[in-house]
C-alpha positions, 0 to 999 in steps of 0.5 A: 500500500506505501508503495502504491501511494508513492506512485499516485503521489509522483503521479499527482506532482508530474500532473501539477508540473504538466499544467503550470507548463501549459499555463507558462506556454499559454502567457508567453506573447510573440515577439512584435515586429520592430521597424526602423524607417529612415526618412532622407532629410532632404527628400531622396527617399526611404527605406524600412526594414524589420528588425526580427525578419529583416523584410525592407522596402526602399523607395527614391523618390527622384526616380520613382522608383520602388523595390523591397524583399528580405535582407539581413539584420545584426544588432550590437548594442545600440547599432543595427545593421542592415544589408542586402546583396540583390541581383540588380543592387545592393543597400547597407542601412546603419542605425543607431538606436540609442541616437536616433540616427541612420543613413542608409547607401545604396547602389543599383546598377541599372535602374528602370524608370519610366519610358527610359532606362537609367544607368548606375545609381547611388544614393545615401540616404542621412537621417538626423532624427528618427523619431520623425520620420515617414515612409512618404516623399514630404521633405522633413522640417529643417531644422531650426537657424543656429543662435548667433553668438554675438556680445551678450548684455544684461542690464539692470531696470532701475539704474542701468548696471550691466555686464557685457559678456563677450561668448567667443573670447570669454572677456567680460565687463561690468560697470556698477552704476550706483558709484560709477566703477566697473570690473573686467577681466576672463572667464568661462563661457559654456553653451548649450542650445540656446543656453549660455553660461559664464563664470570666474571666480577669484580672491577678489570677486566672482561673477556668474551668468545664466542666459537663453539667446533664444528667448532673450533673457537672463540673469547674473550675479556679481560680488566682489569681496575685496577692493580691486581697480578702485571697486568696494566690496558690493553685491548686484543681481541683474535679472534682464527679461529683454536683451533687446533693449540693453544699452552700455550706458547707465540710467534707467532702462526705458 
């Protein structure tokens, strides 16, 4: 009896087993497709290909021209490589993932078009944001003109102190309009986008500036510990929330 209730034991444990593994197979989901479509910033045409099957489809734009079928792809990382070697042409696609970018070369050696034949063609498809890309011929949004980094002034509103911020050479002046002296000397200018930052710190004094050249505003901080160049210990805040309208003169600012 002790050996048959072993049996119908083991029976019952391989039986539960049997079923928590039907279970776990039923809850697994299929892999989905993943696809990375590179748009051609300046409107030559696209290419999409699958990152599980490596299905493609390509299309110039210039040429009317469509073909697709199934390449192969590697992935390392961040990187994604395509590449397919056809009959007629052959296409390399590089994306970077992580980045969002990708550029894709193709050359075909004879390209049919309409009413004509076209002969040996290569064409490099750049695109600089994947994120917006599209399988259409619409030519992408340019990107938008860079920030001039021209001299930089933040002025005070109610008697006209300001700081002159020069972004190439990182040299700067501030004149302090309540007693008529001024400071000069070098610091550290950093910039990102529209963003631009200085700094300099000494025995002396320290000054510091935030401000966004695309908005036009901006704020700085100036204090100095110790007399130098005829200047007293002070401390201004300059918050400027119109660039436009500074000038290098005191007074209040109109």
């Amino acid at each position: 009896m002790r050996r048959l209730g072993l049996i119908f034991l083991f029976l019952a444990i391989m039986t539960g087993v049997s079923v928590q593994a039907q279970k776990q197979t039923v809850g697994i989901k299929p892999r989905q497709p993943q696809k990375i479509t590179i748009q051609d910033d300046k409107n030559k045409g696209y290419m999409v290909f699958d990152l599980v099957t490596g299905a493609y489809q390509c299309y110039l734009c210039e040429y009317q021209y469509a073909f697709s079928g199934t390449g192969s792809v590697k992935l390392n990382g961040c990187q994604a490589t395509f590449s397919v070697v056809e009959k007629g042409y052959t296409m390399t696609a590089y994306a970077n993932i992580c980045e969002q970018t990708a550029q894709c070369f193709i050359e075909i050696r004879m390209l049919p078009a309409p009413g004509s034949e076209i002969g040996q063609v290569q064409e490099i498809l750049s695109d600089s944001n994947l994120r917006d890309s599209v399988a259409t011929c619409i030519t992408k949004e340019p990107p938008p003109p860079p920030v001039e980094w021209g001299d930089v002034i933040l002025q005070n509103d109610v008697d006209g102190s300001f700081l002159l911020i020069s972004p190439s050479t990182g040299a700067f002046k501030f004149v302090h309009c309540e007693d008529g002296n001024s400071l000069s000397g070098v610091g550290k200018v950093t910039r990102e986008g529209s963003w631009l930052s200085f700094e300099v710190f000494t025995a002396e004094y320290r000054v510091l500036s935030s401000v966004n050249l695309s908005e036009k505003f901006g704020k700085a901080d100036i204090e100095v510990f110790a007399p130098i160049d005829g200047m007293k210990p002070m401390q201004e805040s300059i918050s400027d929330n119109n660039l436009s309208d500074n000038v290098m003169s005191c007074g209040p600012k109109k």
